[in-house]
LOKOLTI-424250 format. One record per residue: x, y, z of N, C-alpha, C, O in turn; residue in three letters. Coordinates in steps of 0.1 Angstrom, whole numbers. Layout:
     n.u     n.v     n.w    ca.u    ca.v    ca.w     c.u     c.v     c.w     o.u     o.v     o.w   tormar
       X       Y       Z       X       Y       Z       X       Y       Z       X       Y       Z      ala
...
***
This chain:
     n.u     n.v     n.w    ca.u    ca.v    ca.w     c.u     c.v     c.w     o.u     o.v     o.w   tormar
     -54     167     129     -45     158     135     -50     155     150     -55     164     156      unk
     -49     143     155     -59     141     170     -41     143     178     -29     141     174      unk
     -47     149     189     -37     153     197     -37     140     211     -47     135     216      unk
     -27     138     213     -23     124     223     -26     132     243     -30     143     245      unk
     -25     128     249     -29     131     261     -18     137     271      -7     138     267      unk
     -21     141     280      -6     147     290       2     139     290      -3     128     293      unk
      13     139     287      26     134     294      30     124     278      37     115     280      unk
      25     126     264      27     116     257      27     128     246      19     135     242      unk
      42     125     243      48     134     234      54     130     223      62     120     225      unk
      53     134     207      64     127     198      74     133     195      76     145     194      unk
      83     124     195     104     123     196     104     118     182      96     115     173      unk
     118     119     184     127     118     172     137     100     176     146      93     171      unk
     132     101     183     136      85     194     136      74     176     147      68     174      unk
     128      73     168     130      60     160     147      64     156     156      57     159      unk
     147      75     148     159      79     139     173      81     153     185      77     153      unk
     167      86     161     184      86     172     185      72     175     197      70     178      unk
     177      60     176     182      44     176     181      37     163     183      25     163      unk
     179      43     155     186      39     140     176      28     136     180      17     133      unk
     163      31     136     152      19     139     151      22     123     147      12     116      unk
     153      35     115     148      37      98     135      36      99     129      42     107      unk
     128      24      87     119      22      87     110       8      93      98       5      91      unk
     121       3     102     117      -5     109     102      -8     117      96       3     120      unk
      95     -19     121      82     -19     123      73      -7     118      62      -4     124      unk
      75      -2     112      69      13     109      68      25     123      57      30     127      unk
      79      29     127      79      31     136      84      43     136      96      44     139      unk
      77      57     134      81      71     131      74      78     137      72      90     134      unk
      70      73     149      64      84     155      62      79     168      51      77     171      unk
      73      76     179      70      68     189      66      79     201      62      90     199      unk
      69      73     212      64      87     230      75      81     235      79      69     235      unk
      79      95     240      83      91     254      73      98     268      66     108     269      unk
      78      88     278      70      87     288      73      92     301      80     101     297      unk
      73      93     313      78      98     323      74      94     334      79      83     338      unk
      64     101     342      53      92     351      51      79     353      54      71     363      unk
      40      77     336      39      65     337      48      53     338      42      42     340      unk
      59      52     336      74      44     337      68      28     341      69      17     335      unk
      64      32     351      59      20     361      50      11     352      51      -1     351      unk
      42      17     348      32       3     339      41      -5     330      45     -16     334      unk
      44      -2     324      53      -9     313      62     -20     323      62     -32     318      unk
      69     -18     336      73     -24     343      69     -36     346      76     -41     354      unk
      58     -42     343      47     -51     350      52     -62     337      52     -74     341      unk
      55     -61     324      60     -70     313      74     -75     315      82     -67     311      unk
      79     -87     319      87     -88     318      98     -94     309     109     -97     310      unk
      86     -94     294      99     -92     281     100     -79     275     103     -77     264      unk
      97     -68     285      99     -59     276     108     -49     285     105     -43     296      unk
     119     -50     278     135     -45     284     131     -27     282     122     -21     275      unk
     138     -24     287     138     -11     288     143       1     274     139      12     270      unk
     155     -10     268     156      -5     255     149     -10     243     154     -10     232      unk
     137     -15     247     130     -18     235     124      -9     225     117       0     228      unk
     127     -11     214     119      -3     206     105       3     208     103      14     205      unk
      97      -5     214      85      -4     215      79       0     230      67      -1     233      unk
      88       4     237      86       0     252      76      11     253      65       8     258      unk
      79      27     249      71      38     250      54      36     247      43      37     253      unk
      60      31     235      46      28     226      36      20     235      24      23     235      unk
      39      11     240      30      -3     246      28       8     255      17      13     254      unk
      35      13     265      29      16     276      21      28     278      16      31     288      unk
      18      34     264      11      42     260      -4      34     257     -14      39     261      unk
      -2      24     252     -13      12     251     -23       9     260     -35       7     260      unk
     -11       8     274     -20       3     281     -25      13     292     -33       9     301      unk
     -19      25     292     -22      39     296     -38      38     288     -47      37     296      unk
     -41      39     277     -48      37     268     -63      30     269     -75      32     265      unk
     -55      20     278     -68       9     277     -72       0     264     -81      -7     263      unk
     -61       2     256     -64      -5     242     -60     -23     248     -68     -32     248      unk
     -46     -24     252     -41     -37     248     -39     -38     269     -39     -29     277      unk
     -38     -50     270     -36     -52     282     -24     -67     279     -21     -71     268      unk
     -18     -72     294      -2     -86     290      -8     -96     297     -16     -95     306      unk
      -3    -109     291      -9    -122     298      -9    -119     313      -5    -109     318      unk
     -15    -135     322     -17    -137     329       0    -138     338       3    -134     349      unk
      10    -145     327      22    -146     331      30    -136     338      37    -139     347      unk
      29    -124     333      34    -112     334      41    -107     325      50     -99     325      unk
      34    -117     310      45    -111     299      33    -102     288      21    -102     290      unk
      42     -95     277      35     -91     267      34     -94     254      26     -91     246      unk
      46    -103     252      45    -113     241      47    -102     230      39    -105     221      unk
      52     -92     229      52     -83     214      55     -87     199      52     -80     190      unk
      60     -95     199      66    -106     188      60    -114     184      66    -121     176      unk
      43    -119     188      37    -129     185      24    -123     177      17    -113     181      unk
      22    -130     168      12    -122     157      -1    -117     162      -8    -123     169      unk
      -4    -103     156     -16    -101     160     -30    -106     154     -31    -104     142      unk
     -35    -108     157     -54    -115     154     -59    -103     148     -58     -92     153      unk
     -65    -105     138     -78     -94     135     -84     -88     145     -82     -76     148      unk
     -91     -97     153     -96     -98     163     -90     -86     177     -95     -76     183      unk
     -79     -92     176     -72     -79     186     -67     -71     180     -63     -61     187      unk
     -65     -70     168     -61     -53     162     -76     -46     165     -76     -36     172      unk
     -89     -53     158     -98     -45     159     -99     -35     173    -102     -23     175      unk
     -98     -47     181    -102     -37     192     -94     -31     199     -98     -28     210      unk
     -77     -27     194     -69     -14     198     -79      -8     190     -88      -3     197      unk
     -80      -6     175     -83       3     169     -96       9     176     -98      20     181      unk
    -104       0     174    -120       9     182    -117      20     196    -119      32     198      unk
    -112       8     206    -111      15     221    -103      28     221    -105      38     228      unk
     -91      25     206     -85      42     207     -94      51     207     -93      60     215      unk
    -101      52     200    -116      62     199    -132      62     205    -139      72     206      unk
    -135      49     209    -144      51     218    -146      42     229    -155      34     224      unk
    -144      39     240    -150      32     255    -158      19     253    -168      15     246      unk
    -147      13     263    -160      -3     262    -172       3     267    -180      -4     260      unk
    -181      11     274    -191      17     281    -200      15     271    -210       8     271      unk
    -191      25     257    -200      28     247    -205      17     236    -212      19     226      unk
    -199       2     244    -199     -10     230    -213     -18     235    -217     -17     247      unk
    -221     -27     226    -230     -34     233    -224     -49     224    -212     -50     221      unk
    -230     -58     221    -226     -73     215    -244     -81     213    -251     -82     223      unk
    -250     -85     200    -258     -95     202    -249    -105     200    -245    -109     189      unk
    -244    -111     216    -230    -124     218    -236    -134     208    -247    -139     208      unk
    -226    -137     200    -227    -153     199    -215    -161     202    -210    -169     193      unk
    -210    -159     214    -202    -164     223    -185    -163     221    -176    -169     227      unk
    -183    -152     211    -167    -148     210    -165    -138     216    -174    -130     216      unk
    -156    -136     221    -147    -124     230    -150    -110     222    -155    -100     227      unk
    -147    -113     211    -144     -96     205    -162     -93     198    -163     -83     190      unk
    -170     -97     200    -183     -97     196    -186     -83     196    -194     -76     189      unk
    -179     -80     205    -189     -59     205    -182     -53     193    -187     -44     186      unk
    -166     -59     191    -159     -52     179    -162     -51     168    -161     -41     161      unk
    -168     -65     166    -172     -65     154    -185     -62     151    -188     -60     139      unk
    -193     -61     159    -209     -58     158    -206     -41     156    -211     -35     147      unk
    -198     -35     163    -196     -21     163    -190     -21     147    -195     -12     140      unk
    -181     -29     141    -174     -26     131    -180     -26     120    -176     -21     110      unk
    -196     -36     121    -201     -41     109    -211     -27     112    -214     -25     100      unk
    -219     -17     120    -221      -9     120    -218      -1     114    -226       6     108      unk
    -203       1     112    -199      13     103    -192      12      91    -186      21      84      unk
    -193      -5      90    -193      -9      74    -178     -12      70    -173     -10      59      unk
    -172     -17      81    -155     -20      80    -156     -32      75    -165     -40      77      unk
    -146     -33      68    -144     -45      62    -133     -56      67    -123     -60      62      unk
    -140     -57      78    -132     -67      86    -138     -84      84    -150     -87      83      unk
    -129     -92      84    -131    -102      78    -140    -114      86    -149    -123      83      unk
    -134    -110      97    -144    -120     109    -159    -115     116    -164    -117     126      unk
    -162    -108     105    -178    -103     107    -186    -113     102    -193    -116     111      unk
    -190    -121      91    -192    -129      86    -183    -143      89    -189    -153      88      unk
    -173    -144      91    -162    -157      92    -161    -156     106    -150    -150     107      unk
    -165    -158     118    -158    -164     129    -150    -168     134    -144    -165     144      unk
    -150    -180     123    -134    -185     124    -122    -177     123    -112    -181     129      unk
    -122    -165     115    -109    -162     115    -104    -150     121     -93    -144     119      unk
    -117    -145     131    -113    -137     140     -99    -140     146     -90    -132     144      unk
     -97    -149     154     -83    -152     159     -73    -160     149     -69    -172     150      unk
     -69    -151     139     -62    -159     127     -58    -150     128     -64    -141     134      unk
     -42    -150     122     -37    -135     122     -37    -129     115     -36    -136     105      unk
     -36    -116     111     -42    -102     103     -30    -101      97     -19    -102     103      unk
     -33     -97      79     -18     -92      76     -20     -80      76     -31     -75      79      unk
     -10     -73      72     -13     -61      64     -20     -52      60     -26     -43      66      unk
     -19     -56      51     -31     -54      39     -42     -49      47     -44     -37      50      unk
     -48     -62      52     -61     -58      57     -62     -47      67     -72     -40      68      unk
     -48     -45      77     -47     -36      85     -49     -18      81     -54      -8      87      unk
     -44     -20      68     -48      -8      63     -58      -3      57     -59       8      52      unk
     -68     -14      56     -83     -12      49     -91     -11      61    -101      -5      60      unk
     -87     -15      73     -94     -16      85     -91       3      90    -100      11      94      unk
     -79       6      88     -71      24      90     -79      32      83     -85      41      88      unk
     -79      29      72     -85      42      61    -101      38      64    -108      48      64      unk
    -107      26      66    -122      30      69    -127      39      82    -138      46      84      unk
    -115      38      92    -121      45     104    -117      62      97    -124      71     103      unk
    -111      65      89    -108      79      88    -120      81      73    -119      90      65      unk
    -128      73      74    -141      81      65    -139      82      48    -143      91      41      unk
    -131      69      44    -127      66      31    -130      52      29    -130      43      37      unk
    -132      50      15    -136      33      14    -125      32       0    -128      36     -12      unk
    -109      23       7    -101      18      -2     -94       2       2     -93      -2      13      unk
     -92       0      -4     -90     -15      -5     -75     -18     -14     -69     -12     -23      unk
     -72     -27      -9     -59     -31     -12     -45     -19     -14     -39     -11      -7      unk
     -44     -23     -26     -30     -12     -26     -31       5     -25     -22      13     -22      unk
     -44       9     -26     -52      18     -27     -50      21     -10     -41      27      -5      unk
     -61      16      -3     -58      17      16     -45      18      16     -42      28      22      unk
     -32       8      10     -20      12      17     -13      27      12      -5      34      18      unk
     -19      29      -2     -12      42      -1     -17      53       3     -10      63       6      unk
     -33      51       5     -40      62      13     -29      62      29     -23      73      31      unk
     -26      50      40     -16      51      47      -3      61      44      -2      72      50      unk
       5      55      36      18      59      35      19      78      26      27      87      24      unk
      10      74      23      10      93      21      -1     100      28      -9     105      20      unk
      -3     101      37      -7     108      47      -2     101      60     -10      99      70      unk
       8      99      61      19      95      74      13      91      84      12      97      94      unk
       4      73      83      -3      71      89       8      57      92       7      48     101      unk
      18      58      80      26      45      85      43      49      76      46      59      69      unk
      50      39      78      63      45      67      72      32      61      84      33      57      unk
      64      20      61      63       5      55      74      -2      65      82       5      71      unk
      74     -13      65      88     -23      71     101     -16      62     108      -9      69      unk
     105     -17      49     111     -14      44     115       2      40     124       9      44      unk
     106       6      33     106      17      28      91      23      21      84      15      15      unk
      90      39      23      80      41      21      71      40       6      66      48      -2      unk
      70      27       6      66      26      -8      54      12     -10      51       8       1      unk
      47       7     -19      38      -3     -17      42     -14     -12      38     -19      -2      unk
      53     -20     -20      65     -31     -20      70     -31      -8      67     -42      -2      unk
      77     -21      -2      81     -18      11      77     -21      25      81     -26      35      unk
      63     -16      19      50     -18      33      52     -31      35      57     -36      44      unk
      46     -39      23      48     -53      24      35     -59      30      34     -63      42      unk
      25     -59      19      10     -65      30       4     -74      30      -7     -76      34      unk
      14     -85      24       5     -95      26      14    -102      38      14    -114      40      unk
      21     -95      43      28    -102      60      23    -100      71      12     -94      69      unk
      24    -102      80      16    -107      89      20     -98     100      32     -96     100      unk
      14     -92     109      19     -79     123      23     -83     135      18     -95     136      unk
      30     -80     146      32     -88     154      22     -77     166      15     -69     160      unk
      21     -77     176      12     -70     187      20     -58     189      12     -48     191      unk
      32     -55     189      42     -44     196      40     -35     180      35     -24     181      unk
      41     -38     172      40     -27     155      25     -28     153      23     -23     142      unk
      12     -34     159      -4     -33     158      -1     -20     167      -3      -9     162      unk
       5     -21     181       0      -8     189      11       7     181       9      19     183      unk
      20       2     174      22      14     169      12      21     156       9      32     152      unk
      11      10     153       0      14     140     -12      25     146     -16      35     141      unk
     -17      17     160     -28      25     161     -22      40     170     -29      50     167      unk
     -16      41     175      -5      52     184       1      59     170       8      67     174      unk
       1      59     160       4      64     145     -12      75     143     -14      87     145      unk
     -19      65     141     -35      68     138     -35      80     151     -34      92     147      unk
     -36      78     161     -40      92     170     -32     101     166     -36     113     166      unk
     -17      97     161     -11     109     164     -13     119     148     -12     131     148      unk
     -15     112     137     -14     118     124     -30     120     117     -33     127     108      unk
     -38     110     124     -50     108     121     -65     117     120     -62     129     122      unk
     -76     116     119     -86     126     123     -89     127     135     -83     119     143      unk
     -98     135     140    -101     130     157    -108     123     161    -106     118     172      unk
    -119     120     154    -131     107     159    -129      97     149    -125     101     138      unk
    -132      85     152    -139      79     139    -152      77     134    -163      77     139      unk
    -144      75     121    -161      77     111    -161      64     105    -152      56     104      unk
    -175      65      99    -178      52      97    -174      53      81    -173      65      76      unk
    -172      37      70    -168      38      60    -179      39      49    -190      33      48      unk
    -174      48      41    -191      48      29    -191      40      21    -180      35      17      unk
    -204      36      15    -206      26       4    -200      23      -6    -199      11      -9      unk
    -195      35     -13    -192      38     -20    -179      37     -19    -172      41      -9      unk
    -171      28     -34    -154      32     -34    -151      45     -31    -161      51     -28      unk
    -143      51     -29    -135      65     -28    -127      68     -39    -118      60     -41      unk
    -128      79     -46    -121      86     -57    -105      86     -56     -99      95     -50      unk
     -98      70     -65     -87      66     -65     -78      86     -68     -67      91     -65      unk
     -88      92     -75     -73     105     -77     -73     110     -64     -61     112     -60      unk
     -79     111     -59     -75     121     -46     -66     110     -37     -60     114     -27      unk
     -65     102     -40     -50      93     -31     -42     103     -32     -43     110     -43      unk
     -32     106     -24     -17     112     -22      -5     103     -30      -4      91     -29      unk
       4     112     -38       6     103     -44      23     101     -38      31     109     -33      unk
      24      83     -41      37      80     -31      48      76     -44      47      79     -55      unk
      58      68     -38      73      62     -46      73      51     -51      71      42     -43      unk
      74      48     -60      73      33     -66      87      28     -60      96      37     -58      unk
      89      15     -57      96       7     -57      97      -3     -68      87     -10     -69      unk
     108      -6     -78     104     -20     -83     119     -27     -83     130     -24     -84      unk
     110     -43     -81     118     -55     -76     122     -59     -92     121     -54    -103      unk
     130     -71     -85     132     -82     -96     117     -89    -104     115     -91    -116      unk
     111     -90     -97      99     -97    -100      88     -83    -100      85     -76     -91      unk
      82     -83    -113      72     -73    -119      60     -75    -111      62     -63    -114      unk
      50     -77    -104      40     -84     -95      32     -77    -105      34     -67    -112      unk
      20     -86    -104       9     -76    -112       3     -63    -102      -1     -54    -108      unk
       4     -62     -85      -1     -52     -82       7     -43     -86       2     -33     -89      unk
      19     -45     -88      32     -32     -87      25     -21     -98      22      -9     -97      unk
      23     -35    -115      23     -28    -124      10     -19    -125      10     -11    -134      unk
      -1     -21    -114     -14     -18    -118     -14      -6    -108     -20       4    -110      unk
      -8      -8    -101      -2       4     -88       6      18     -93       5      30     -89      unk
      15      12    -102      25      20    -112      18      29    -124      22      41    -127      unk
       8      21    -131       1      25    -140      -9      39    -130      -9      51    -130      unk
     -13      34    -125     -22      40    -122     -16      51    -111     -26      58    -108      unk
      -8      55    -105       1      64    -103       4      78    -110       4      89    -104      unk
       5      74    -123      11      83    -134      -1      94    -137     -13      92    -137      unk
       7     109    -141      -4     115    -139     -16     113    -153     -28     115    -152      unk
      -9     109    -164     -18     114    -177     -27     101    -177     -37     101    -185      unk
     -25      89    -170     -29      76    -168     -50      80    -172     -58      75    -180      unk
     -51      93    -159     -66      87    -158     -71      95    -166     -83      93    -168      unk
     -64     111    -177     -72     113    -187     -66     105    -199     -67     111    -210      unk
     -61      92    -200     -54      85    -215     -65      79    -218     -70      80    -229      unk
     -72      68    -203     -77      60    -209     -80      50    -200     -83      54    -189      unk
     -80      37    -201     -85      24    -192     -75      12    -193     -71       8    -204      unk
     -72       7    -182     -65      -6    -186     -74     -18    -183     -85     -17    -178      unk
     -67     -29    -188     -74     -41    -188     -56     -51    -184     -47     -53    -192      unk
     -56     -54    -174     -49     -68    -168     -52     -86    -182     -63     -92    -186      unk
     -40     -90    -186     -42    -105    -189     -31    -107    -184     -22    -101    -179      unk
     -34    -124    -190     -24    -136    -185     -18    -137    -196     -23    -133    -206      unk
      -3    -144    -197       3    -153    -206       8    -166    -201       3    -173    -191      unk
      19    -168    -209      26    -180    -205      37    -174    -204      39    -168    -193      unk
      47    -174    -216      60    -163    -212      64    -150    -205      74    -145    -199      unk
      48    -145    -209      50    -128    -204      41    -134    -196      32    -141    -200      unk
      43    -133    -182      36    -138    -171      25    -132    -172      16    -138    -176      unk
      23    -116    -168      10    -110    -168      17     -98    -179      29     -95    -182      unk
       3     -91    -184       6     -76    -188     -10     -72    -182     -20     -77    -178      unk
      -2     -55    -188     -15     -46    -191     -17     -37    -206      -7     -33    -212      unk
     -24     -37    -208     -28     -31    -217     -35     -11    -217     -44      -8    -209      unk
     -33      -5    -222     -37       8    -221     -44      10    -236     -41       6    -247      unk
     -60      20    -231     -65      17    -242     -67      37    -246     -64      45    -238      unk
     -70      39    -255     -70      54    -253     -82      59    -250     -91      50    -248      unk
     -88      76    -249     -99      76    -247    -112      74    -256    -112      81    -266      unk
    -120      69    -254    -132      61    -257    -139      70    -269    -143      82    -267      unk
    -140      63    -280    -148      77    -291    -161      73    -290    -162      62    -286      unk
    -174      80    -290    -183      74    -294    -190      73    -309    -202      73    -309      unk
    -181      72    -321    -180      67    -326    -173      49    -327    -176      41    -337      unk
    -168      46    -320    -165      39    -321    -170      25    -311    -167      25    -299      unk
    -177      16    -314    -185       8    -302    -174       0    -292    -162       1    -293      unk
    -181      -7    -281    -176      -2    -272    -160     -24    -274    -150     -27    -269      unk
    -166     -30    -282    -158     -42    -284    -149     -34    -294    -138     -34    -288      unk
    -148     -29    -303    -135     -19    -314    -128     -12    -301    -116     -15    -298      unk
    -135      -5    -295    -126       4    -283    -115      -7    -273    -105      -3    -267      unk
    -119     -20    -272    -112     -31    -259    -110     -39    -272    -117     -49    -274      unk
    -101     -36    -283     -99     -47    -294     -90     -41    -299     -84     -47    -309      unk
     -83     -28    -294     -75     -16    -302     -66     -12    -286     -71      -2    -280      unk
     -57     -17    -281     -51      -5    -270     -42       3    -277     -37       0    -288      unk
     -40      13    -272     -26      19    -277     -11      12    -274      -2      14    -282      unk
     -10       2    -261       2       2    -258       1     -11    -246      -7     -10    -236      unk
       9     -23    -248      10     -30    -242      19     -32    -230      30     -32    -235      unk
      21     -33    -217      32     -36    -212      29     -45    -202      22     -44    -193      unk
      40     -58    -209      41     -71    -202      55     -75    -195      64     -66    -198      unk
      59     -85    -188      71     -90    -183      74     -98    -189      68    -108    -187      unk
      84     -98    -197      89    -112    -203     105    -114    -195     115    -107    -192      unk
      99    -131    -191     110    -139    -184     120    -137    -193     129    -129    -189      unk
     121    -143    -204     131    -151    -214     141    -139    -210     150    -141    -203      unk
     137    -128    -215     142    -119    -217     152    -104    -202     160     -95    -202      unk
     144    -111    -195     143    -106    -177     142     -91    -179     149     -83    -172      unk
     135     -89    -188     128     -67    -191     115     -68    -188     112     -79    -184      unk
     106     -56    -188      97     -52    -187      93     -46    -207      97     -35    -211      unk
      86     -55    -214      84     -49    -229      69     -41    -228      59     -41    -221      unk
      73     -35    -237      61     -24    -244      61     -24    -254      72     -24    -260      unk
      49     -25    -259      48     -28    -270      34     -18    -276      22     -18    -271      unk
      38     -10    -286      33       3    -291      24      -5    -305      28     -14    -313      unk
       5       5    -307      -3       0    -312      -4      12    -319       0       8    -330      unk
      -6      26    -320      -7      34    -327       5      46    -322      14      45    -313      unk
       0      58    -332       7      63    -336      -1      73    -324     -13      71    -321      unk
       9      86    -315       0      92    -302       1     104    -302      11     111    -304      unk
     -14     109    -299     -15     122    -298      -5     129    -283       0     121    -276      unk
      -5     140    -281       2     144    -271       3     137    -259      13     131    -255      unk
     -10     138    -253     -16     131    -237      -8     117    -240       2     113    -233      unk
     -12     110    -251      -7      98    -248       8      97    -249      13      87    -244      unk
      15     105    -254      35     103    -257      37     109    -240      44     104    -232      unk
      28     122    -238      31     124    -222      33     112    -212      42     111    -205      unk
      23     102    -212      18      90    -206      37      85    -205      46      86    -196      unk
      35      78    -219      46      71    -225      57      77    -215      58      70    -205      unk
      64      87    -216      74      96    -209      72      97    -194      82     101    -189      unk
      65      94    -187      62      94    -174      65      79    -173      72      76    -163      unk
      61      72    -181      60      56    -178      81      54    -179      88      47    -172      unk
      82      62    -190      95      56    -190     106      63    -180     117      58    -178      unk
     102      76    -174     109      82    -167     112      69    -151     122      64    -146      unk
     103      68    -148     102      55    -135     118      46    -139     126      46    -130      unk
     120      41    -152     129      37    -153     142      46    -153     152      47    -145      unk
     141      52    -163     153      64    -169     153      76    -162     152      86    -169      unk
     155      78    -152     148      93    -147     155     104    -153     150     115    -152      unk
     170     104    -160     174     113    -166     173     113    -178     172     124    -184      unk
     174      98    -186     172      95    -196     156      98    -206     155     100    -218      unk
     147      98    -198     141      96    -209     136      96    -220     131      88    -228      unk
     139     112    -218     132     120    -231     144     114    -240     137     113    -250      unk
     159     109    -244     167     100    -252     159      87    -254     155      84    -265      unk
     157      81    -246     146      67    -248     137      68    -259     137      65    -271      unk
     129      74    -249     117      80    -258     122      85    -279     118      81    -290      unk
     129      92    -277     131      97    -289     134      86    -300     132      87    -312      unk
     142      72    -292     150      63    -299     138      55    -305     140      49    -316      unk
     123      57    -296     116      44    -300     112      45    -314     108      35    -321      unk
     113      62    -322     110      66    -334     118      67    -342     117      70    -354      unk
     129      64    -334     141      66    -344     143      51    -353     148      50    -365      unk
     139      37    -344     141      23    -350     132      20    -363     121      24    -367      unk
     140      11    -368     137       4    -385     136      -7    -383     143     -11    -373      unk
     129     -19    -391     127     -28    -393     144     -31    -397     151     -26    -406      unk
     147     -41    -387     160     -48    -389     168     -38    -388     178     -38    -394      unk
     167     -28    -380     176     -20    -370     173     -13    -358     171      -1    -355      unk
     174     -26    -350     170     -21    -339     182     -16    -329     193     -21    -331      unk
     180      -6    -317     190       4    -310     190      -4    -295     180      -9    -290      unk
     200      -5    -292     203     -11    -276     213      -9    -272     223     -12    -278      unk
     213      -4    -260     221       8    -250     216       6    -243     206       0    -244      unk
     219      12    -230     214      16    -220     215      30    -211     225      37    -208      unk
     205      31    -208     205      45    -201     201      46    -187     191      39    -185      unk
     206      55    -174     212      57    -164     209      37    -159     200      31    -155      unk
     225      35    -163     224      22    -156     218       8    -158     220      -3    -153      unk
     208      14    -170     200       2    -170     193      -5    -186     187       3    -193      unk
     194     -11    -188     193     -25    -204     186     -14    -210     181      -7    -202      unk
     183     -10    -224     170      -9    -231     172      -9    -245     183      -7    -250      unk
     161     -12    -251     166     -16    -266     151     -13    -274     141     -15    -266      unk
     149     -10    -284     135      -4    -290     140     -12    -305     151     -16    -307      unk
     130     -12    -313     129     -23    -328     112     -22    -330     102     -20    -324      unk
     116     -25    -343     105     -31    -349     100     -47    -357     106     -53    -367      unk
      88     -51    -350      89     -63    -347      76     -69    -354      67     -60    -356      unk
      71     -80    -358      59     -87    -361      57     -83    -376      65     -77    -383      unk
      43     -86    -379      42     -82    -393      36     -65    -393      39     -55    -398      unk
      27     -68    -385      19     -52    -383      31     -44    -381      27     -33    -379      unk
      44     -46    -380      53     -34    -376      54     -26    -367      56     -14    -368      unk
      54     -35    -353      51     -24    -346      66     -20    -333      75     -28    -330      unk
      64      -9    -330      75      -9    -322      78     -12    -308      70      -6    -300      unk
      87     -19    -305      87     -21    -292      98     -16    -285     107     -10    -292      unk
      99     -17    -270     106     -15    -263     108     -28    -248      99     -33    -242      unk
     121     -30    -245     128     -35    -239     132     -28    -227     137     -17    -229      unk
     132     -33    -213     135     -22    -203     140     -35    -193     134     -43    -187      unk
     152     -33    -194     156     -40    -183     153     -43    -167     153     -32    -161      unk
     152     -50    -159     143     -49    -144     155     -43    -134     154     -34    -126      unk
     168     -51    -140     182     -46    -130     185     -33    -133     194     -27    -128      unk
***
């Protein structure tokens, strides 16, 4: 854990002003001395949420306020200027050089493409001063801490190692990454990073990083199934990565599914192995459930699978679920619901196979 400097301490300040999980903000300072810098902003009132934080910023040397005398905290942040809280928290403009080609943040990103960050305005120019959502904020996080993940992967490397605790709640959904940062929750992001983070930064390796060793976090699910949720969800589960492999399609009705295949015989070539899954699960509108739809008959690992997948829904229920899906007959199908919520299992099509119905509400 990198330790913060004299006089910059972490409180309990988010939860005694009832902030929750607001801007992601679980780990603020308070200040004492320095009082006076922060003073120099004159949109930033005294009971601001963020008031500690900024002035920790600019104690820092990360972020500095307009010409006006203001700090604008509410106004989105740039790639561009997240990058360079992020770097300066760890190492000195002294230490930066630039081959300029005439943009401001030139040493940022010459330094960033050095250690292989995947920042977007290294190649694009243009969108250095575009503003940064998310997302990218947390692939930009997990590369300085010496991991290479990307998308939903970076945000949960974040949210389970308490590098953040989402706008909402701590969950993928919650984080919410494809929105956009404003400057006052960028400097907490990086004021997060010192305080929970490694102590130097490292550069990111070539190489993806081993999706199991992520920490593992809470599913949230909406009304709307997203295809990350479900690929996020799947992949979550513990028996997931000895079952087998998924493969993502499209429909028309069933907007997207996934499919789960089991593990790979070598007897069997490798088009029979992606022509056979064990178990389908798609979203069907008509119906406003989440269906599964079962291909064979399962050895242990895979009914475990099954039971973990259905626990997310049922969490007391499901070993009843589960049991029902064996219990249905062709032209008797079972529908009930269990803790709270739609479910119904049958046998369906010509191949016979059984399905399940899971309501989203």
């Amino acid at each position: 854990m990198k330790k913060i400097g004299v006089g910059i301490l972490a409180t309990s300040l988010a939860l005694s002003m009832g902030l929750g999980y607001a801007e992601d903000n679980f780990n603020p300072v308070s200040v004492s001395a320095a009082e006076q810098t922060i003073k120099q902003f004159s949109d930033i009132p005294s009971d601001h949420w963020a008031r500690a934080t900024i002035d920790w910023g600019v104690q820092k040397g990360i972020i500095k306020g307009y010409n006006d005398g203001t700090f604008r905290p509410n106004a989105e942040v740039t790639e561009a200027q997240f990058l360079k809280m992020l770097i300066l928290s760890y190492v000195s403009e002294s230490e930066l050089s630039a081959n300029s080609n005439g943009h401001w943040a030139d040493k940022y990103y010459d330094y960033s493409k050095s250690l292989n960050y995947p920042a977007n305005g290294i190649s694009k120019i243009d969108v250095r001063d575009k503003a940064v959502n998310r997302e990218k904020v947390a692939e930009l996080i997990t590369s300085s801490q010496g991991v290479n993940y990307l998308k939903d992967n970076a945000i949960t490397y974040l949210l389970g190692n308490d590098l953040a605790k989402g706008r909402t709640s701590k969950t993928i959904v919650g984080y919410d990454g494809n929105s956009t940062l404003t400057r006052a929750q960028a400097v907490q992001f990086v004021l997060n990073l010192n305080l929970n983070g490694n102590e130097g930064i490292s550069a990111r390796p070539s190489d993806a990083s081993d999706v199991n060793a992520l920490p593992k976090i809470a599913y949230e699910l909406k009304a709307v199934f997203e295809q990350k949720e479900i690929e996020g969800l799947i992949n979550s589960l513990n028996s997931f990565q000895a079952s087998g492999q998924s493969q993502i399609w499209h429909g028309s009705e069933e907007k997207m599914g996934l499919d789960l295949y089991g593990n790979y015989s070598e007897d069997m070539g490798e088009s029979e192995f992606l022509s056979m899954p064990l178990v389908a699960i798609s979203q069907n509108d008509t119906q406003n459930t989440i269906m599964i739809t079962f291909y064979n008959q399962f050895n242990d690992l895979e009914q475990q699978y099954i039971k973990e997948f259905l626990a997310v829904y049922y969490p007391t229920s499901f070993e009843k679920a589960f049991d029902d899906i064996f219990k249905a007959k062709p032209g008797n199908s079972i529908v009930g619901s269990y803790d709270n919520r739609y479910f119904s299992t049958g046998i369906v099509g010509k191949d016979k196979l059984p399905v399940v119905n899971i309501g989203r509400d």
